[in-house]
Structure formats: C-alpha cells, structure tokens
N, C-alpha and C positions, 0 to 999 in steps of 0.2 A: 562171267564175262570179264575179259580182259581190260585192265585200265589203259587209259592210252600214254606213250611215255610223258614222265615230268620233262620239259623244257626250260631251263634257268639260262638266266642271260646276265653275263658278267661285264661290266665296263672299266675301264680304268685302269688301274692300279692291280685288283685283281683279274680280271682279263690278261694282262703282261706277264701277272707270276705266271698264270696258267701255261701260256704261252711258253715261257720260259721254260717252266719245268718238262714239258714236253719236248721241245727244242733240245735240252739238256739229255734227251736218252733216259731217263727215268720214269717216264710213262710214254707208251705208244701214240694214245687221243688224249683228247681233254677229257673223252668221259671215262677213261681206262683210270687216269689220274681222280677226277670224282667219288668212282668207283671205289676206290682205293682209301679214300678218305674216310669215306662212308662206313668199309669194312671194320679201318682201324678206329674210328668211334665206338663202331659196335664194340670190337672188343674191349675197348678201356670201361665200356659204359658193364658190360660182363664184368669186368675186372672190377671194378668200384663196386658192385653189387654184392659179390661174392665176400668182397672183402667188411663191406655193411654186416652182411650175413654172420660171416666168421666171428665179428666184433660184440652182436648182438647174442652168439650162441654162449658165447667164454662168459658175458656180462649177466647172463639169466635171462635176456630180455625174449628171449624165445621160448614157447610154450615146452614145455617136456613131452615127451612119449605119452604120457597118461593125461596132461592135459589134451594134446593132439586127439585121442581117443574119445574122450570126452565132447568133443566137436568143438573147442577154442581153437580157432585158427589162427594163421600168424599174426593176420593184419588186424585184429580184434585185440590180439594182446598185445603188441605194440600198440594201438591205440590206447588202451588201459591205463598201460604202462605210462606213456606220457599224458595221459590225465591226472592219473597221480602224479606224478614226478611237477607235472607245473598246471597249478591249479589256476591260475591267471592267465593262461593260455588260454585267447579264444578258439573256438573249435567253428571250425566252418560249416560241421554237419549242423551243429546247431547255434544259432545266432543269439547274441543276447539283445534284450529288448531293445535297446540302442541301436544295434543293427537293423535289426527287422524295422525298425520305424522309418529309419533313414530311408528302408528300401521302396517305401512305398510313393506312388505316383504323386 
C-alpha cells in the first residue's frame, strides 16, 4: 500500500528562500526544489559513508576476508574495536548499573 504524500509547510524566512529560488529559474516548484535537496543529501550522506568506509579499510578497522568468512561482520568489529579502543565508553547496548537504576519508574 502506498503512503500518502509528506506535506511540510514552510513559513517565514524559509518559505521566501523557497519562493525565491523558484522565482530565480533554478527550480521549476517548490517541490522540484525539495526534491533536489533531498537527492543532494542523499548523495553527500553516500559520499560521507563511503569515505568512513575507505578510512576504516586503510586503518584495519575492517574485518579481512577471512575474518568475513568466519561470520564477523562489519558492524560486530567496529563495535569490538571500539570497545577496546575506549573502555570508559559507555555502551548503550548495555547499561551500567547507574543507568539501569536511573531507568526505573
């Protein structure tokens, strides 16, 4: 089943840019302009990821071939990894006593 369209409503300030930059010949609607925003997040958020990636592969922070085989996957050994790396890091999977106490009613 199809969702029904998101409707956002701008006022102000931004409402004007919108306005403007459509005005301006640089997008046809406001939601071509949206549209458009939305694409080039996607890709910079692509772009940031990949570049995570490349970072993590150069550093070793990513499983090898034989580890992958093995069944360690990625998101297990970066977790590892910075468990060691900072042991005073709390870890949200698991809470230390202090937290869990707080958490209760």
């Amino acid at each position: 089943m199809a969702k029904p369209p998101l409707t956002i409503t701008l006022t102000g300030p931004l409402q004007a840019y919108v306005e403007e930059r459509v005005a301006s010949g640089h997008h046809a609607t406001p939601d071509a302009f949206v549209h458009d925003l939305i694409r080039r997040d996607q890709a910079e958020q692509r772009t940031r990821i990949e570049a995570e990636l490349r970072a993590a592969q150069q550093s070793g922070e990513l499983p090898t071939a034989q580890e992958w085989m093995h069944g360690q996957t990625v998101v297990s050994t970066l977790r590892q990894k910075q468990e060691q790396s900072s042991p005073d890091h709390p870890n949200p999977d698991h809470p230390s006593p202090d937290q869990s106490t707080l958490e209760r009613p």
